[in-house]
C-alpha positions in Angstrom: 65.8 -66.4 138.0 68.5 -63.6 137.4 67.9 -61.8 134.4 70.2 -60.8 131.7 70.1 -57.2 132.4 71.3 -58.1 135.7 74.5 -59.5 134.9 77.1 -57.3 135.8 79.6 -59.3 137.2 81.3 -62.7 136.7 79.6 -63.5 139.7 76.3 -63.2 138.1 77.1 -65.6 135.1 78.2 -67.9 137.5 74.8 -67.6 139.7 72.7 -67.4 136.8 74.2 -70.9 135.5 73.4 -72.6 139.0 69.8 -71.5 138.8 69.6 -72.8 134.9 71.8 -75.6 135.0 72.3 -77.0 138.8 72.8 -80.5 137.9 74.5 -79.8 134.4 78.0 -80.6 134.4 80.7 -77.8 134.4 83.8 -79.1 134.5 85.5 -82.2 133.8 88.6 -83.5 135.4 90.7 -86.9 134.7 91.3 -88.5 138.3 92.6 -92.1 138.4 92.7 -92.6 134.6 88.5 -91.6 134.2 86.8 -88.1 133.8 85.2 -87.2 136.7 82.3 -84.8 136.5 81.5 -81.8 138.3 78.3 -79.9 138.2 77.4 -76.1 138.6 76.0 -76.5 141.9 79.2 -78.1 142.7 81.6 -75.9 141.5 79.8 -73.2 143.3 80.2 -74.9 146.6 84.1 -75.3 145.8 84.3 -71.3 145.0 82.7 -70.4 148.4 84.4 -72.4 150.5 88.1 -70.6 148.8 86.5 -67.5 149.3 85.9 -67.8 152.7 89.0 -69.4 153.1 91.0 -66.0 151.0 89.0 -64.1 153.6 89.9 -66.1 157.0 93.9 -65.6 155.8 93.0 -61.9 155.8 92.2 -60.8 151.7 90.6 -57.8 151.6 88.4 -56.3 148.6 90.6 -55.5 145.9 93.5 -57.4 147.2 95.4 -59.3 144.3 95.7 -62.9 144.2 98.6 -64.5 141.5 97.5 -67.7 139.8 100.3 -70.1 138.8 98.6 -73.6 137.7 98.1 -75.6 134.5 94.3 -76.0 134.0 92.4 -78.0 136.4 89.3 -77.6 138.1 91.1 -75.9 141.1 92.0 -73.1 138.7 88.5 -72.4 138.6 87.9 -72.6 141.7 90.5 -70.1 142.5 89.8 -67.2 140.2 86.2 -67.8 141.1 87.1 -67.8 144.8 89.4 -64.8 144.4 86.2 -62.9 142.4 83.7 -64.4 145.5 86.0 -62.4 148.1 86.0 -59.2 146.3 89.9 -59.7 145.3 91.6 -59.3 141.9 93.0 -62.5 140.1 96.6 -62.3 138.8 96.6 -65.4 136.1 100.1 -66.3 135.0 101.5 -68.4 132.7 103.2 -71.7 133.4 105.2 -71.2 130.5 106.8 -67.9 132.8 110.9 -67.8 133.5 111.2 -67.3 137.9 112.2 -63.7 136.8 108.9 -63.4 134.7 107.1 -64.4 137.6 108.8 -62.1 140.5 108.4 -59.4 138.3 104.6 -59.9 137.7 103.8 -60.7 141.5 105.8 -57.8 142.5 104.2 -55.6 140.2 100.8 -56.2 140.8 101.5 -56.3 144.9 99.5 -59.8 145.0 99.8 -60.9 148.6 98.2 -64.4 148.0 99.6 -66.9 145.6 97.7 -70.2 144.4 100.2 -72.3 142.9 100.0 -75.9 141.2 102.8 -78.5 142.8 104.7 -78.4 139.4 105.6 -75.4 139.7 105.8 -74.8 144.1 109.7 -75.8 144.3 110.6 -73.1 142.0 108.1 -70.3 144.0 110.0 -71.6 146.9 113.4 -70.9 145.6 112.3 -67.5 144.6 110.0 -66.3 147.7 112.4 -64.6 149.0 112.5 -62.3 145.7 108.5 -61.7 146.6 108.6 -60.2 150.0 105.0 -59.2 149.8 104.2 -62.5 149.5 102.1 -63.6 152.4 100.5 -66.6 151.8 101.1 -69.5 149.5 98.2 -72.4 148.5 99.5 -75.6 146.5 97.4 -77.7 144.7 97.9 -81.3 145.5 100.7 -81.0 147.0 103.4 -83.5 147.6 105.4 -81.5 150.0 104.5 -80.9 154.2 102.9 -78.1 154.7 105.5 -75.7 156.2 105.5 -71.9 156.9 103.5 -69.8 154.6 102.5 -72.7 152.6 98.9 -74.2 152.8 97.4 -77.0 150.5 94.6 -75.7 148.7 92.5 -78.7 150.4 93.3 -77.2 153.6 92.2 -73.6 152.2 89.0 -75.0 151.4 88.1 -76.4 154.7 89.6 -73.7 156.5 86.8 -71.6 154.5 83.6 -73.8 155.9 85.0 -73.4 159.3 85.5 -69.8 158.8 81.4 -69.5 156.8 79.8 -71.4 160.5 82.1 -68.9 162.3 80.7 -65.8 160.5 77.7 -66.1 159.0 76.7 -63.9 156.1 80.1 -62.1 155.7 80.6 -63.7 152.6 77.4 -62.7 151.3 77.9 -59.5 152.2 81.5 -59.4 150.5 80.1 -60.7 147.0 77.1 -58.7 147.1 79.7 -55.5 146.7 81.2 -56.5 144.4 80.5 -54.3 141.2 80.6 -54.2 137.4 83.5 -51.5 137.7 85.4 -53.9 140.1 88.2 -55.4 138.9 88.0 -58.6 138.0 91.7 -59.8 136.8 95.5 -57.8 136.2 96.6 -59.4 133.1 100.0 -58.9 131.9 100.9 -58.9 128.4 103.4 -61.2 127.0 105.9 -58.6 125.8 106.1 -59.5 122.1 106.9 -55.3 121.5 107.4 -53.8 124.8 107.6 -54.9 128.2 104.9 -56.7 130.1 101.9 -54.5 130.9 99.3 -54.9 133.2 96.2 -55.0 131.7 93.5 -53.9 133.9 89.9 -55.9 133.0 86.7 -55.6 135.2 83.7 -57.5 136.2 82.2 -55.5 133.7 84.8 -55.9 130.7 84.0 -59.6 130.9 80.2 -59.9 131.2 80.2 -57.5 128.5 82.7 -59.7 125.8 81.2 -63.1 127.2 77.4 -61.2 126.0 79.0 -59.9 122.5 80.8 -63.3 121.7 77.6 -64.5 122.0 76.3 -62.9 119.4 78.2 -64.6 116.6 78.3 -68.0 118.1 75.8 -69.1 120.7 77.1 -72.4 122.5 74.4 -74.8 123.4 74.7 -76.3 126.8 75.5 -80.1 125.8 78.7 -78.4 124.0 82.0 -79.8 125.4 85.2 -78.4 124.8 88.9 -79.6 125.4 90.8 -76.6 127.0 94.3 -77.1 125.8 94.9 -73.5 125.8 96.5 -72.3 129.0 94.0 -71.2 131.0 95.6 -67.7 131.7 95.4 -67.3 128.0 93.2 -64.4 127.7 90.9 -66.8 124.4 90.7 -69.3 126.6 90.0 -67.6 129.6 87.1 -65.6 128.1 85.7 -68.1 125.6 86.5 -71.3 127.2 85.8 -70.6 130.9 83.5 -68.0 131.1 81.2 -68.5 127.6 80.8 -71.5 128.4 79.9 -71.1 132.0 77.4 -68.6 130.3 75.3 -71.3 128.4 75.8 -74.0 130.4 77.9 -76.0 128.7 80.8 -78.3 130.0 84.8 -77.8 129.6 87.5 -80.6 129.8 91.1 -80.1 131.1 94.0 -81.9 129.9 95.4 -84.6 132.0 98.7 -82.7 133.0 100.0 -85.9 134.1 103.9 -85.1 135.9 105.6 -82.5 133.6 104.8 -80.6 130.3 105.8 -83.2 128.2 103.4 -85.8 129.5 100.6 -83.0 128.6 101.3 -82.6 125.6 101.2 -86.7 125.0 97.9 -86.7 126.4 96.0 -84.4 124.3 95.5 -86.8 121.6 94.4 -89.4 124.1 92.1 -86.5 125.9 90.5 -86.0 122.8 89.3 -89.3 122.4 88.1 -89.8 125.4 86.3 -86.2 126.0 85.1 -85.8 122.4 84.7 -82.1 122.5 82.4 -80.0 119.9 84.5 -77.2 119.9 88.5 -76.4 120.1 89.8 -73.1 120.7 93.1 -73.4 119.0 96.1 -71.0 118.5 98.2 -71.5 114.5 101.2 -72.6 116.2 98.6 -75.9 117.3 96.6 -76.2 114.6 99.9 -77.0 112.1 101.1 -79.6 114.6 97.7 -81.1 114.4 98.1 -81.1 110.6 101.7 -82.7 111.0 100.6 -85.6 112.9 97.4 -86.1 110.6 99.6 -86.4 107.6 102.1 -88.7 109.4 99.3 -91.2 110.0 97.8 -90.9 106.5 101.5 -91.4 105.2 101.5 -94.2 107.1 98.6 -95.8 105.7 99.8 -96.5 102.1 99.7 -95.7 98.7 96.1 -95.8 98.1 95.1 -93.8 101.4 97.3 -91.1 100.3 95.9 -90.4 97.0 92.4 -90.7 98.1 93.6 -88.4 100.6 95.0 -85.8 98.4 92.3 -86.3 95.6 89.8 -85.1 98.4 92.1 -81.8 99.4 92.0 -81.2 95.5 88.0 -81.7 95.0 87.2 -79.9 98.7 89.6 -77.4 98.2 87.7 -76.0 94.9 84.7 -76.7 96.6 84.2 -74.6 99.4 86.7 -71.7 97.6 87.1 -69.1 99.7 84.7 -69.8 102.2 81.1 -71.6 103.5 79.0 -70.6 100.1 79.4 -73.4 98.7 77.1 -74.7 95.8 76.9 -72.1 93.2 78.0 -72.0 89.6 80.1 -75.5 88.8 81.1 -75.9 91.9 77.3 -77.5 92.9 78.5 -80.3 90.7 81.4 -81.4 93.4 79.2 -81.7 96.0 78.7 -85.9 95.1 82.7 -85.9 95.1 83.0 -83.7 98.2 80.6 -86.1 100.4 82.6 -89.6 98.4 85.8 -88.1 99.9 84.3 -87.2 103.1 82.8 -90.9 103.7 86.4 -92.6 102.7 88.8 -90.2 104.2 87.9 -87.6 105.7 85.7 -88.8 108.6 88.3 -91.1 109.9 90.2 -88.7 109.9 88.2 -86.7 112.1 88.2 -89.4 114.6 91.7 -87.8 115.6 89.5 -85.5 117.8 87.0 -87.8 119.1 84.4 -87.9 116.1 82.2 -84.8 117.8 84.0 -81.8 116.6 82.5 -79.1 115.0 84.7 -76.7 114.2 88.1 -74.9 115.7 87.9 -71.5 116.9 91.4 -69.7 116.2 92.8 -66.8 118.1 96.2 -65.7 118.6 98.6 -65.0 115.8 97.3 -64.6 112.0 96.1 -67.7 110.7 97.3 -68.6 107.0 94.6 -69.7 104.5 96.1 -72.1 103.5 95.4 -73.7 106.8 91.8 -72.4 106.9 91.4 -74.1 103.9 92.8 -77.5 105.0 90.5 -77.9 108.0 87.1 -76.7 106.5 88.2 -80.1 104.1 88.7 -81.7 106.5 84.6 -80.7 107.6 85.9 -79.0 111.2 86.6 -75.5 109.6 88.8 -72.9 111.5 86.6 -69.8 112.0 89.3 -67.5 112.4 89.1 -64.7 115.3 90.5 -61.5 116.6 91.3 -60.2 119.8 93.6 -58.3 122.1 93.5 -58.8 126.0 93.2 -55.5 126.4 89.7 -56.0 124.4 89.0 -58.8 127.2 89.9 -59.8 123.8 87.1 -60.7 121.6 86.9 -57.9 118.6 85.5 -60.6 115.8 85.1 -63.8 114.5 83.8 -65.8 111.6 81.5 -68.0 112.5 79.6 -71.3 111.3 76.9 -69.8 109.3 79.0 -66.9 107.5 83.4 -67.5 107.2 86.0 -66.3 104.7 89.3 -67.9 104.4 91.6 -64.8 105.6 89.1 -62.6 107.1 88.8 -62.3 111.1 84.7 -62.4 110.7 82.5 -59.8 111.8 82.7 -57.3 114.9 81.0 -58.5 118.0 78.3 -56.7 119.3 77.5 -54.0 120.8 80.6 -52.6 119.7 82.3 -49.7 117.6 84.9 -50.2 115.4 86.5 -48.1 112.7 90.1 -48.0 111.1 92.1 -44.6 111.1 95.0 -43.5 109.6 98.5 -42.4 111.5 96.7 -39.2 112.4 93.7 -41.0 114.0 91.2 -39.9 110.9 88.9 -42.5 110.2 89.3 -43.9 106.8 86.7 -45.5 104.4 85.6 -48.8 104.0 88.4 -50.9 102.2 91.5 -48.8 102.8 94.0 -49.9 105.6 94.8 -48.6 109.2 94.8 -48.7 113.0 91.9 -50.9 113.8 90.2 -48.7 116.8 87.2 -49.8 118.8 84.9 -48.9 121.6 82.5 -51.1 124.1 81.9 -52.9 127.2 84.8 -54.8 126.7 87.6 -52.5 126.4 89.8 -52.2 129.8 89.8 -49.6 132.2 93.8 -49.2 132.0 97.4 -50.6 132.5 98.1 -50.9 136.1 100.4 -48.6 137.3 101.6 -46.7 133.9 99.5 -44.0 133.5 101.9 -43.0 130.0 100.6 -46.3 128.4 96.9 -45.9 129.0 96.7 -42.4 127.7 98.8 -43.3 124.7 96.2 -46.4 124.1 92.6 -44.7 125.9 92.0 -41.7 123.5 88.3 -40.3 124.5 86.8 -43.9 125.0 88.6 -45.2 121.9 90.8 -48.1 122.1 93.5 -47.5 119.7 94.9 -51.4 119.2 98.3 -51.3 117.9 97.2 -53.6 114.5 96.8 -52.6 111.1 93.5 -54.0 109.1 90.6 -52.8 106.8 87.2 -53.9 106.5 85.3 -54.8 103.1 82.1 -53.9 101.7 80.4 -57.2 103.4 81.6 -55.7 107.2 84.5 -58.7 107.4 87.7 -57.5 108.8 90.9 -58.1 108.0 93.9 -58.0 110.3 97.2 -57.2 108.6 99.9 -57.1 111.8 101.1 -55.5 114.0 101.5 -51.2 113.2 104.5 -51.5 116.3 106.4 -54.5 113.8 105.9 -52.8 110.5 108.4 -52.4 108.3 109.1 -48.7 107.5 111.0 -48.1 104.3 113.2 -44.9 103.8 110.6 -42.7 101.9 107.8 -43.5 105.4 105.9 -46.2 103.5 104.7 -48.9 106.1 104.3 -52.6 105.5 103.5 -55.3 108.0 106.0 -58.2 107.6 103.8 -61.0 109.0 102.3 -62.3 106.1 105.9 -62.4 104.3 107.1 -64.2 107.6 104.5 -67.1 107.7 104.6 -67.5 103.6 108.0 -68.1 103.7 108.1 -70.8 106.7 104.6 -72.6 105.4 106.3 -73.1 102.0 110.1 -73.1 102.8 111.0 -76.6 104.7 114.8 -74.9 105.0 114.1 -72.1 107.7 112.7 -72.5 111.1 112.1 -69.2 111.0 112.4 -65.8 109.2 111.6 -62.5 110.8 112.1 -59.3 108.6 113.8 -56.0 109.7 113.7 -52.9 107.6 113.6 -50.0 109.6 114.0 -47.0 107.3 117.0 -49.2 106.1 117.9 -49.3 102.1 116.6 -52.7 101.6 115.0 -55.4 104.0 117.1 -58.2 105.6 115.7 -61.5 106.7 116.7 -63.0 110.0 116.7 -66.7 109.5 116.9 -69.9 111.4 117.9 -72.3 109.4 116.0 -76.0 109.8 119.3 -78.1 110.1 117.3 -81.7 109.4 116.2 -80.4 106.0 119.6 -78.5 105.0 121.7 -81.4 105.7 119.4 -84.2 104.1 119.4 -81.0 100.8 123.1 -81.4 101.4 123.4 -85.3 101.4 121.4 -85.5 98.1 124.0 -83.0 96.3 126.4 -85.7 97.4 128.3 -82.9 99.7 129.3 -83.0 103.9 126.6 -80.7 105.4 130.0 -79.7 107.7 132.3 -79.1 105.1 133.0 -75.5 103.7 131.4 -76.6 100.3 128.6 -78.0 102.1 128.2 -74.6 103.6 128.3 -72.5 100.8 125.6 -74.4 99.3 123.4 -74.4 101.8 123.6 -71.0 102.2 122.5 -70.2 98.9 119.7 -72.9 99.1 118.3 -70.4 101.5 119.3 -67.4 99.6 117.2 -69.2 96.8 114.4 -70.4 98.6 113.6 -66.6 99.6 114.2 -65.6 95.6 111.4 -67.6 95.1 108.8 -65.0 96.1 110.4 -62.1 93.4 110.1 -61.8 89.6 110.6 -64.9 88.0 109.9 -67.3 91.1 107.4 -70.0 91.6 106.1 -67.3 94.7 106.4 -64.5 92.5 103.7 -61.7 93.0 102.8 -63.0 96.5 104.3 -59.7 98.2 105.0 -56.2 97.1 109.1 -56.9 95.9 110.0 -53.6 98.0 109.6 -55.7 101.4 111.3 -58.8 100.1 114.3 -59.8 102.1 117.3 -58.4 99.9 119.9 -60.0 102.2 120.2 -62.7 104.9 121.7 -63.2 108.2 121.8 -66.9 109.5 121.4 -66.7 113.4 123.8 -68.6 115.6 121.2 -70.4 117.8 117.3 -70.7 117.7 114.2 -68.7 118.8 112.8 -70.0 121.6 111.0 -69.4 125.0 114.7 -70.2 126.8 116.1 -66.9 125.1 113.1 -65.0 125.1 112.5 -64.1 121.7 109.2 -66.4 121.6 106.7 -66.0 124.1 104.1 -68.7 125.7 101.8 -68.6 123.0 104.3 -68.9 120.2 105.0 -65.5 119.2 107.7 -64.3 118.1 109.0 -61.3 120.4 110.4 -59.1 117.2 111.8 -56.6 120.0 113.9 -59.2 121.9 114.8 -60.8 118.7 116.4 -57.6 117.2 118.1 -57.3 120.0 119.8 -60.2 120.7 120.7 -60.6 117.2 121.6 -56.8 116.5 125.5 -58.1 115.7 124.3 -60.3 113.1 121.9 -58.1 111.9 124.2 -54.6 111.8 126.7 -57.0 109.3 124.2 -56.9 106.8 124.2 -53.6 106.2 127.4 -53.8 105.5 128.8 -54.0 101.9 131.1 -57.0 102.9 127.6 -58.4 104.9 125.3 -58.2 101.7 127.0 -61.8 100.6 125.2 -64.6 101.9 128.1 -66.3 102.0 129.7 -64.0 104.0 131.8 -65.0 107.4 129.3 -64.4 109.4 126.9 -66.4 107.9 128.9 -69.3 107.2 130.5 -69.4 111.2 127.3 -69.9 112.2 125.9 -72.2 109.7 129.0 -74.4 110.6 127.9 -73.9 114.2 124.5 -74.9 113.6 125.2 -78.1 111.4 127.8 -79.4 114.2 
């Protein structure tokens, strides 16, 4: 039996899983409407036979291999294969533009590319932008194979045939293969700068998977539902390789034939899998809200006040966290448990009845929400990461959470928060969160500039701004690269404002802030054109009428006055970084335009840019007027 100190390489947790947990299921895949089971010992099979397969086409150690696929078992297979064979995985986002993807196969020099059939008519329009594309594998194809494209099936058995042919080469391959090896190129999404290559080895991984560990240990009958894309560097770490860890078992979504039909199936998927865990993302985890207050609408008068009697008694209950039972609030605890058994259990059939709790990652996650959930009995232990980080930096976690706090630090691992100047600070005061460990990446491939500017003597300097309090919880702020830098130098990161104002605003899509070294802040907003014209309707006025316009206008104006002196919001935010002035936005944020990447953040970079007319007018005297004409053409555009 392998022991820990000898994992150093994803192909050890892999191995040491197949001499724990042979016959223990791994993955599981829906084929022919039923979840089909696949153990360790199997999966391991699959991942030799690509291996040798990547070998027999020619992949030499340290060639790079691009991964285009929504999550299947074959995804697994591939990375794994790819790691087997001594190569470097290239895991990209189906959620990529063609040009996203040329750029990122080019960039990384991948000369193999695994590719689901969704997506293999578009590679094919585009190979001839990727001339150092050699070979392409598609997974269940539905197309001949033809020239440099291979089914993945055929990849497999070309492997066995290739293993009889030369017996031991494999072994010999993956027994090179070292901790300093790298393991995967994984390119940023851009929401700041352009795409990055972030350079993460065997080593980085092993390392994260062994800290994450040591604020929630998984116990090998755990299942989770991996909704996350599976290039998504949470759900890469945590879902496929933590759990591969400790043996337990993780579900893909039935994709079905386009991304639409995936998302429909989730709900169904999570009846039928009945995971313990979701790792979950904000942008999910208010949809999920959404569609639980649609049914209990649904249900009637008497189901919704039971309903939002329980929020009320659960809410003061649990506070502002998990210690719950002390001072008055031990008194609730017979109301908490009345609510739970009428409400909130049902409810909690909505994701099979076995859940847990949610692990969140990705962009910050508003208490509000974190509150909502833990009444619900599935809190949301929020997280923190970077991929750079491989990216797990901290987490709550079932025995210790705080509503707003990322949790505590992983460990082994150094952290500390510095100011501008990279002078570590005291506990409680607010910087640069910096940290140092296992898990931090070797580099960004091929830009030397942006690897010195974030590797300084060991230290990974992160880009977000935090503190942490007198109990070791941290506390991410935003991003230092979006903050808001007033005239006078002071700094503020906008995201809270942002998310404050869309959570309790049903009027605007979206708001994204801009105040650099500027004489006021201005708010960039998409208006919500449902809500606007139904506001509109009740004031007995045509939403598309120059009255209507005017009016909705200023019901934006007024729904962002609400945060200053005298509002309902009022003392949320320092009134310095309050929008002073709005600019509607002609057209949405979205993927299409590229001001919202795959995982739902906004890109404030692109956004600024694209909107830099619109946003130049307000700085204007004539522009400080929501009702100027700028504003009101393109609110008469929108509500067409």
């Amino acid at each position: 039996m392998m022991k820990e100190r000898d994992l150093n390489t994803i192909i050890d947790l892999l191995e040491r899983s197949c001499g724990k947990f042979p016959e223990q299921v791994y993955l599981w895949e829906k084929r022919d409407g039923k979840y089909e089971p696949t153990s360790y010992a199997e999966t391991r099979a699959h991942v030799r036979d690509v291996a040798a397969g990547l070998m027999a086409a020619g992949l030499c150690k340290g060639d790079r291999v691009a991964l285009l696929s929504e999550g299947c078992n074959a995804w697994v297979y591939s990375e794994l294969g790819v790691l087997y064979a001594g190569g470097v995985n290239v895991p990209l986002s189906m959620k990529l533009t063609p040009a996203e993807v040329v750029f990122r196969v080019n960039h990384s020099g991948a000369r193999f590319l695994v590719v689901s059939d969704y997506y293999a008519d578009t590679v094919r329009r585009i190979e001839a932008e990727m001339p150092a594309l050699e070979r392409v594998f598609v997974i269940r194809p539905t197309r001949p194979a033809e020239g440099k494209y291979t089914s993945f099936e055929q990849l497999e058995t070309d492997g066995q045939a290739w293993r009889q042919a030369h017996p031991g080469e494999l072994e010999e391959r993956t027994a090179s293969v070292t901790a300093d090896d790298l393991a995967n190129i994984s390119y940023t999404s851009g929401t700041t700068a352009e795409p990055k290559g972030i350079m993460l080895s065997h080593g980085n991984y092993v390392s994260n998977v062994l800290q994450s560990d040591s604020l929630i240990q998984i116990p090998s009958w755990y299942k989770v539902l991996l909704f996350l894309p599976w290039d998504h560097s949470f759900a890469h770490t945590v879902g496929i390789y933590s759990f591969m860890y400790n043996g337990a078992s993780l579900a893909a979504v039935d994709f079905g034939r386009s991304p639409m039909e995936y998302l429909r199936n989730i709900p169904v998927n999570l009846k039928e899998v009945k995971p313990h865990i979701l790792l979950s993302v904000p942008a999910l985890a208010k949809n999920f809200r959404k569609n639980i207050e649609a049914g209990i609408h649904a249900k009637g008068g008497l189901v919704r006040w039971l309903y939002r009697q329980g929020l009320r008694v659960a809410y003061r209950y649990y506070a502002t966290g998990n210690y719950t039972g002390k001072g008055f609030r031990h008194l609730l605890r017979p109301l908490v448990w009345l609510a739970d058994s009428l409400v909130f259990r049902k409810v909690r059939e909505v994701f099979g009845g076995n859940l847990r709790f949610f692990i969140g990652g990705g962009a910050l996650l508003d208490t509000e929400l974190q509150r909502y959930y833990c009444a619900l009995g599935i809190p949301m232990l929020q997280g923190y990461g970077l991929s750079e980080a491989s990216p797990v930096i901290s987490s709550n976690r079932p025995q210790l959470y705080r509503f707003g706090s990322s949790g505590q630090v992983v460990q082994p691992m150094d952290l500390k928060i510095c100011d501008d100047r990279g002078n570590e600070l005291p506990c409680g005061e607010k910087g640069e969160i910096v940290i140092r460990g296992g898990n931090v990446m070797k580099g960004y491939w091929k830009n030397p500039a942006s690897t010195a500017e974030s590797l300084r003597d060991g230290w990974l300097y992160t880009g977000d701004m935090g503190y942490v309090d007198a109990q070791g919880l941290l506390y991410v702020l935003g991003r230092f690269k979006s903050l808001l830098i007033a005239s006078d130098g002071e700094k503020y990161s906008p995201e809270g404002i942002e998310e404050a104002v869309m959570e309790l605003s049903p009027y605007m899509d979206y708001c994204v802030l801009y105040n650099n070294q500027s004489p006021y802040t201005a708010g960039l907003v998409v208006p919500n054109k449902a809500a606007l014209k139904a506001y509109a309707e009740k004031q007995r006025v045509a939403p598309d009428s120059v009255e209507g316009c005017k009016l909705m206008l200023d019901k934006i104006y007024s729904e962002l006055m609400r945060f200053r002196k005298g509002g309902d919001c009022e003392g949320m935010f320092p009134e310095r970084w309050l929008p002073a002035v709005v600019a509607v936005l002609p057209e949405t944020l979205g993927e299409a335009n590229g001001t919202v990447n795959s995982t739902a953040k906004v890109v404030r970079h692109k956004v600024y840019e694209r909107f830099r007319a619109e946003l130049d007018f307000v700085y204007t005297p004539e522009g400080k007027d929501v009702r100027n004409p700028q504003n009101t053409k393109n609110m008469r555009e929108i509500m067409k």
